[in-house]
N, C-alpha and C positions, 0 to 999 in steps of 0.2 A: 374417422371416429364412427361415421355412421354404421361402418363395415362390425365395429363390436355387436350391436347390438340384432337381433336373430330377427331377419326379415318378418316369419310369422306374427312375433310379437307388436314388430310393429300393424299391420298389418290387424292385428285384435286391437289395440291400443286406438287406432285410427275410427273402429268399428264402434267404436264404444264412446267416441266424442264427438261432442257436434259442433263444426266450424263455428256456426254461428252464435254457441253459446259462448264459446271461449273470447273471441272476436267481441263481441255484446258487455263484455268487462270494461272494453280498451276505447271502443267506438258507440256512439249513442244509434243504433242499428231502430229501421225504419221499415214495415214490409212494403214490397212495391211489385206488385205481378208474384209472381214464384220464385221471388232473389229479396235480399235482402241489400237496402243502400245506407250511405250514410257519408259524411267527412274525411275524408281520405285522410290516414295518421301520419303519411308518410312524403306529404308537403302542403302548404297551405292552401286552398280553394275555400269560395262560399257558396259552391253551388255541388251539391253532390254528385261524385264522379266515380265512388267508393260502392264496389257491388260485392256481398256475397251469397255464394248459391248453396243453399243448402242440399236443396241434387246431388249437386255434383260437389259438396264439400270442396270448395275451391273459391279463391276472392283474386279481386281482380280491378286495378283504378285506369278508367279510361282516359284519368290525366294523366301519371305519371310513369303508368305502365306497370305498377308492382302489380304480381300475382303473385299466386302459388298454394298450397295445402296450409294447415292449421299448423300444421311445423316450421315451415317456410314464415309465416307471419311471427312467431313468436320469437323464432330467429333474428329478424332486422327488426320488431319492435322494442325488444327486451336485453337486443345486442347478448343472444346468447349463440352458443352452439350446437350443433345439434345433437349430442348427448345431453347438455341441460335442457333442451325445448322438451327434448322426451320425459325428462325425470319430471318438471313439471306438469303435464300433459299426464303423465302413469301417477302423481300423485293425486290429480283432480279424479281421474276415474276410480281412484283406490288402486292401484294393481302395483306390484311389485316387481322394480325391476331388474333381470338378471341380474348376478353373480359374474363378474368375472372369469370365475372358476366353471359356468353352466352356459357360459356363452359355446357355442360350436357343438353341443352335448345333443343330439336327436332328440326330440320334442317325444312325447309319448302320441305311439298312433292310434286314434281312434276310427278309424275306419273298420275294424270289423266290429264296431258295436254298432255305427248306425246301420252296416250292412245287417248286422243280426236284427236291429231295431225295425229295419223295415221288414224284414223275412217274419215279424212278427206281425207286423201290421195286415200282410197278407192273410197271413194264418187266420185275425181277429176276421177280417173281411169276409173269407171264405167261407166259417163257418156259419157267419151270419144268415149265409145263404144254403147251404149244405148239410147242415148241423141236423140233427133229427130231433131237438130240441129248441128250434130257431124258432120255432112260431110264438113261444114266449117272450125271446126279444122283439119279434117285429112286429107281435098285438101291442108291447110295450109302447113303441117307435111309433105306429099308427094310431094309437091314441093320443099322444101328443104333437098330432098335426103333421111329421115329418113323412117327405117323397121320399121314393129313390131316391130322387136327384138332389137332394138336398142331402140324404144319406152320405150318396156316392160322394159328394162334391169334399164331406167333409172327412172322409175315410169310415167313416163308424163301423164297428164290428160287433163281432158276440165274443167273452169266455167264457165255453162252456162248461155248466159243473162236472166236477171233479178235480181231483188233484196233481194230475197229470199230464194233461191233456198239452199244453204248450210244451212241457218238457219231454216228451216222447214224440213230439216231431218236428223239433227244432234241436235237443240236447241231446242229438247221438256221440254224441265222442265227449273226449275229458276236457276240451279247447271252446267248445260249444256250452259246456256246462259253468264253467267258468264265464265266458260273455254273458250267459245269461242271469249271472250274480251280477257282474260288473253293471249289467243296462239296468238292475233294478227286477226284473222280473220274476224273479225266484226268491223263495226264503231257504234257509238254512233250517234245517229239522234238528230238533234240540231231544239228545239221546245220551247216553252214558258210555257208547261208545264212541270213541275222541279220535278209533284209526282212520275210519273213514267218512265221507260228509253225503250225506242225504242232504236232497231239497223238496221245494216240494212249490206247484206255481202262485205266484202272487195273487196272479185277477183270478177268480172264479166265479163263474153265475154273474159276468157283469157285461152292461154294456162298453164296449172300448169305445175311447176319444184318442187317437192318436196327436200325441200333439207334434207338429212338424215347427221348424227354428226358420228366420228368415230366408233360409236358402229352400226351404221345403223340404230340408230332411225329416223324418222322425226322431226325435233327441227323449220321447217317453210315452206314458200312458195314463189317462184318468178311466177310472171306471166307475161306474153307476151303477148299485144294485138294482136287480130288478125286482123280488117284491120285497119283503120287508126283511130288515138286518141290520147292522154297524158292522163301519163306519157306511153312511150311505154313500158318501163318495168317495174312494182309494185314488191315491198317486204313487207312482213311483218314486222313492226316497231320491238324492243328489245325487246326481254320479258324475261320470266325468267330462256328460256331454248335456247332461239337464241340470239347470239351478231354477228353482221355484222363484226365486225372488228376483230373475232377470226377465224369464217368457211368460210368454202372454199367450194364452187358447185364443185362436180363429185371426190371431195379425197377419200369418203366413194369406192366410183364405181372402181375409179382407184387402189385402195388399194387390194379390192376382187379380181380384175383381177391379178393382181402380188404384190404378199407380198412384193419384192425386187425389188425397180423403182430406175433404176441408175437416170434416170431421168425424170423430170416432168414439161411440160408447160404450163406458166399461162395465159391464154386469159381473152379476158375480158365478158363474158357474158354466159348466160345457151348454146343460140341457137351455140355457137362456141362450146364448149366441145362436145355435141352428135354430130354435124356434123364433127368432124374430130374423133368422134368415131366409126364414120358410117366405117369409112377409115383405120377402125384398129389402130389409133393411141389414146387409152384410159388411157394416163398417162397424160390426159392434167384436169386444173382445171381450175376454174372460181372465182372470187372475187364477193361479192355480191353485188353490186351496191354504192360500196364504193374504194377509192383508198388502193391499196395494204398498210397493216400494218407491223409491226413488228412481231406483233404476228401471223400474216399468214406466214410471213420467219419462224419463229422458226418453227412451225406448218410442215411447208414443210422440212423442214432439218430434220425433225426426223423421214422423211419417204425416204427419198432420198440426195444422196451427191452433185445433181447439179439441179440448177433452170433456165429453161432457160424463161424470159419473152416474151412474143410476142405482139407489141404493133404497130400501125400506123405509119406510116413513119411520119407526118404532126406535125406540132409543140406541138400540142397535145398528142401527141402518145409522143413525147420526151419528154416531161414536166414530163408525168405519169413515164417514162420510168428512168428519172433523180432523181424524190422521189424513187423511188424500188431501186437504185443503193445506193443514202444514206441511208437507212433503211438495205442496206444489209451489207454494211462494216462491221460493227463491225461483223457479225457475220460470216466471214470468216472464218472460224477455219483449220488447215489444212486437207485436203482431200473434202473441199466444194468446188466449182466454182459457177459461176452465167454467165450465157449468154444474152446478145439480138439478138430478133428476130426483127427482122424492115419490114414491108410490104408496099408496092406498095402504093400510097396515090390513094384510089379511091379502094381496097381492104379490105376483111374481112378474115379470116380463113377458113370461110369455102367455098368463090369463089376462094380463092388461093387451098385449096385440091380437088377442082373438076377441075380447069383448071394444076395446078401441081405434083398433087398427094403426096401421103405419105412421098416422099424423100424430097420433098423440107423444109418439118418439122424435119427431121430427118439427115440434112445433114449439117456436122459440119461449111463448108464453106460458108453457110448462115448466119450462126453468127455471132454475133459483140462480142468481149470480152469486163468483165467489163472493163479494165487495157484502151483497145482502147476505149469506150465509154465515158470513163471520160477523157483523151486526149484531144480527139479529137472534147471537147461540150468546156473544157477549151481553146482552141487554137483558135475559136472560137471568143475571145472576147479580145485577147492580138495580139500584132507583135512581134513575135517570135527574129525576125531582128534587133529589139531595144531592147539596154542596157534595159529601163523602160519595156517594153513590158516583158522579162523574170521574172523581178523583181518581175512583177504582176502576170505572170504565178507559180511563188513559192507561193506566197501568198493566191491564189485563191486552188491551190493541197495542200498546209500544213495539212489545218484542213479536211480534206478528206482522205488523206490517214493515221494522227493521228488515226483516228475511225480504222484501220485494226486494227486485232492482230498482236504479233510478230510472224514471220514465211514466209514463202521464200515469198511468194505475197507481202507484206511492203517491204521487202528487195528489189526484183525486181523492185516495183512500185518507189522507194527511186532513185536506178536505174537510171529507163527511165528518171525521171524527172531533174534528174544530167545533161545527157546529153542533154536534151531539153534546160533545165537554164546554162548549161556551168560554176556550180558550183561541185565543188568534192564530191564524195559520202560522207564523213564526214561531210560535210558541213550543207549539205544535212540533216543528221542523227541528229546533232545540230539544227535546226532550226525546226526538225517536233517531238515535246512532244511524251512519250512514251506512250503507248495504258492504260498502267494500272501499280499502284505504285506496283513495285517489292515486292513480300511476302516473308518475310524470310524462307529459309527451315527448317521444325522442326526437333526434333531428331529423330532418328529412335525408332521406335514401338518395342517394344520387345516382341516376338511371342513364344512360345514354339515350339523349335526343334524337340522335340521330337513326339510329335502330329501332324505337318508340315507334317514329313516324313511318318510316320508309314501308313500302307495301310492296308484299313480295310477289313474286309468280310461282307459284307452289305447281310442282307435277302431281298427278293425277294421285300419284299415292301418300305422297303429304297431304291429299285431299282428303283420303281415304280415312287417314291417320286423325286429322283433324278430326273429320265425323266422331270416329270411334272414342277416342278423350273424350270428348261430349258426349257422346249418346253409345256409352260398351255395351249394351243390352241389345243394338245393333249387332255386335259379333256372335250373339248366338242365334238369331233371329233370320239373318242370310249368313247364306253357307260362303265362305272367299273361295274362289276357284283355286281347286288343286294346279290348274296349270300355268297359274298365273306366276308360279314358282320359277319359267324358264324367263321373265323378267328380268332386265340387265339394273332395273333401277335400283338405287344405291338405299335406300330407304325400304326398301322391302322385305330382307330379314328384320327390320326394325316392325314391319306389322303382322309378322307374323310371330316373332318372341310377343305382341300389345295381345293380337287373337287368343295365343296359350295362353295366357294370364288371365283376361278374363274368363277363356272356357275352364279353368279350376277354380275361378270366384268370380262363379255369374253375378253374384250383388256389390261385385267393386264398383267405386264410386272415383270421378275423375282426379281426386284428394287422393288417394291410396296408390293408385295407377301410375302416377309422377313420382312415389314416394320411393316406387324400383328403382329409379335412374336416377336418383340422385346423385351418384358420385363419378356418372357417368359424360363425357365430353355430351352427350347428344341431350343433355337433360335442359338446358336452355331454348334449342330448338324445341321441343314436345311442349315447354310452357308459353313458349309463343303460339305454339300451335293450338294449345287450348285457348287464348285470348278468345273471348266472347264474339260472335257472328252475329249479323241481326237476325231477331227476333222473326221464327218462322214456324210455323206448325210442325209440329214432328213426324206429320205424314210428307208434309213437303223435303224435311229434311232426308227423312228413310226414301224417299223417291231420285230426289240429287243420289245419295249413297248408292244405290243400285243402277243411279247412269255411268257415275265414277268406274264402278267395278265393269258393263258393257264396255266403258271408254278404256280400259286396259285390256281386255281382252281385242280389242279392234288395235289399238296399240302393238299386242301380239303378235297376230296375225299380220301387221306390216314390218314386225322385227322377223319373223320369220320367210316371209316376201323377202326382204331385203337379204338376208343369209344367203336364200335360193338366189336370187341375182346375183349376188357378191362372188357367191361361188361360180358360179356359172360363167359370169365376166372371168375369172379365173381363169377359168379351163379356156375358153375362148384366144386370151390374150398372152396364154401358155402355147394357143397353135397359133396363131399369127407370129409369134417369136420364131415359133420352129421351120415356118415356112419361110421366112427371111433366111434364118441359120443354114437351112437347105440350098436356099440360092446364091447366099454368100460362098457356099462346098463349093454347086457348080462352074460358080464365074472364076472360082482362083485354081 
């Protein structure tokens, strides 16, 4: 069955969900180091043995031995298959899934728009520098605190004025002029004649912000006028490689600076991210000229456990700041938080980090909790002091704190509002509907014992193998020796179909990576082989991985030893035959 459905999609599907939120329905999830634990669903224990890794979107019971992807769990929890885990799983994301009729049908390619998209980025870059009109952008750029290297780090460019300039040196041909409709960059010139199509370029006279998508592609463009105009900041409309309301400006930036962002602040514009990056503080992102979505929270929780918003003090700033707070409820899960940041009315982010510096971003007392923000926006609009006024104050928190999950945040928030309404926590617990209809627990999974326990002796490339399921960002990182190819081990097209895979999706995750070989005999091997290792620093891990790969090349080099012997013994005991043969001639 799984063969119907078009590997890519799965593959986006996987991309777009997070183990742990799905899992966090079924299991009362607990954070503990960089994994998530909890009661294992799938046989009885009292002490948790239940791990999942949001890394590596993979879980894993050190009692009973289940693992496997977010598919795999929904499979033996829900006793489905794996077309229904999918169909579930694509209706939690939103997405639609194939058509019968559109399975096997070539996916549309986008490769030459990000190829065109960066061919533009260049262009923006270049002129920045080249331009005979540059020093308007980079007095701009140098008044507002930005280095080179602050520049460089984040692509910034110039468009310069006029109307042509990107399309006469990127849209020489009819295939070129067309991509550069489809990325968004060009407009359509509107004329009375309908035979042929004039454009004409989108940015002009502006600073570029290239926005690049988790992989580091470029998927668009923000620009920035530089002196005075509308709109003051332009984006590139949707196309078929940019949606506004999934990417985020500066995650790609903030991600390469630290794999592991406890946490990450959203501002609202390109010029606020590189000025308070100027300032060392580059775990900050930007929304693209849209109000914060849902899918920019799930987006940000799968890189970090807490969000802290930063928004205008002025009614404005609260409104925006009031939609991020419902958009984020539901997705509370344990071990998230969500902060506000509130500034000065008459302040931006990046006049508050030149006149306050780094701490004021950074210092938890500036903070508003969600718990106090939703409070205290209800309190607000009720008299506290009247019977009626309480009454209204339950009715108005009901359906808000409804949207949490179960786990001590609802509990608490159940709490405060007890004692705000001067009704009893039970009361309380009655009146606000549960987050989601309780799921029966299934039976337990019945695993083989004896394969559980047994410890294997792995060769050096199950070793290999091992590493890379946990740690792929290993296979771009060392190069695996071309010649380790003349290897007799039975496992070694197996790592190097894992190395292609990751070298076309350097951001796959150990979840994704199993999800290839599902229907494959060797797909139970690879999930033992991800089973969890202890707990070691990932320099010590990348150090083992690169003794593994000397320890096959030495390996090598004693298979090829032995060939040269083997052979040689050959020939040897091909003349010692002949010499018998000869004197056997003589004596008859």
């Amino acid at each position: 069955m799984a063969g119907l459905i078009p590997q890519d999609f799965i593959d986006d599907l996987l991309s777009r969900t997070d183990i742990v939120d799905v899992i966090g329905d079924y299991v009362q999830l607990r954070k503990a180091g960089k994994d998530f634990q909890g009661l294992c669903p799938f046989h009885t224990e009292k002490t948790p043995s239940f791990t999942v890794s949001q890394l590596k979107q993979f879980y894993h019971c050190f009692g009973c031995g289940a693992n496997g992807s977010v598919i795999g769990f929904l499979m033996d929890y829900n006793h489905l298959d794996f077309v229904e885990a999918i169909k579930e799983l694509a209706s939690r994301a939103g997405m639609e899934l194939p058509e019968n009729n559109e399975i096997g049908r070539k996916r549309p390619d986008n490769e030459p728009i990000y190829s065109l998209l960066e061919d533009a980025a260049r262009f923006f870059s270049l002129q920045l520098r080249q331009h005979p009109q540059k020093e308007r952008a980079v007095h701009y750029l140098k008044n507002r605190g930005l280095t080179g290297k602050i520049a460089a780090m984040y692509r910034i460019g110039f468009a310069p004025p006029g109307w042509d300039n990107l399309l006469k040196t990127i849209g020489k041909s009819s295939e070129h002029l067309d991509l550069l409709q489809r990325a968004g960059l060009t407009i359509e010139k509107e004329g009375n004649d309908k035979s042929e199509k004039h454009y004409y370029d989108r940015f002009r006279d502006r600073i570029m912000f290239p926005i690049q998508d988790y992989k580091g592609r470029v998927i668009g463009f923000g620009g920035r006028i530089i002196d005075q105009g509308e709109p003051k900041y332009l984006n590139c409309p949707e196309t078929p490689v940019f949606h506004k309301g999934r990417e985020l400006y500066g995650l790609y930036e903030a991600r390469k600076y630290c794999r592991d962002l406890d946490r990450i602040l959203v501002v609202e514009g390109y010029m606020d991210v590189v000025a308070l990056a100027q300032y060392d503080l580059q775990n900050t992102v930007a929304t693209l000229g849209t109000a914060i979505t849902s899918d920019h929270i799930q987006r940000l929780f799968k890189t970090t456990s807490e969000i802290v918003y930063c928004f205008d003090g002025d009614n404005a700033g609260r409104r925006a700041a009031w939609k991020a707070l419902e958009l984020s409820l539901p997705l509370l899960k344990e071990g998230r938080a969500v902060q506000f940041l509130f500034l000065p009315e008459g302040e931006d982010p990046d006049s508050m980090v030149r006149s306050r510096g780094k701490d004021f971003f950074e210092n938890r007392e500036n903070f508003t909790s969600l718990s106090d923000f939703l409070f205290t926006t209800l309190l607000q609009d009720v008299d506290i002091h009247r019977l009626e006024g309480r009454a209204r104050l339950v009715d108005l928190a009901k359906p808000l704190i409804a949207r949490l999950p179960q786990g001590a945040l609802r509990s608490l928030m159940q709490q405060q509002l007890s004692e705000l309404s001067r009704l009893t926590t039970d009361q309380i617990r009655q009146l606000v509907p549960p987050p989601y209809p309780e799921v029966e627990k299934p039976k337990p999974v019945q695993r083989s014992t004896t394969r559980r326990h047994r410890r294997l002796t792995r060769s050096l490339v199950e070793q290999a193998i091992h590493i890379l399921l946990n740690y792929p960002h290993f296979a771009l990182e060392i190069e695996f020796p071309m010649e380790l190819e003349e290897l007799t081990d039975p496992h070694l097209p197996l790592i190097q179909e894992l190395i292609g895979l990751i070298s076309d999706k350097p951001d796959i995750t150990t979840g994704q990576l199993l999800e290839h070989w599902r229907n494959k005999k060797v797909y139970p091997t690879l999930a033992e082989l991800v089973m969890a290792r202890k707990e070691l620093p990932e320099s010590a891990i990348k150090t083992e991985y690169e003794g593994i790969l000397q320890g096959l090349k030495n390996h090598l080099l004693k298979q090829r030893r032995s060939a040269v012997i083997q052979t040689s013994n050959g020939k040897i005991t091909e003349q010692i035959k002949d010499v018998f043969r000869r004197k056997k001639q003589d004596q008859g």
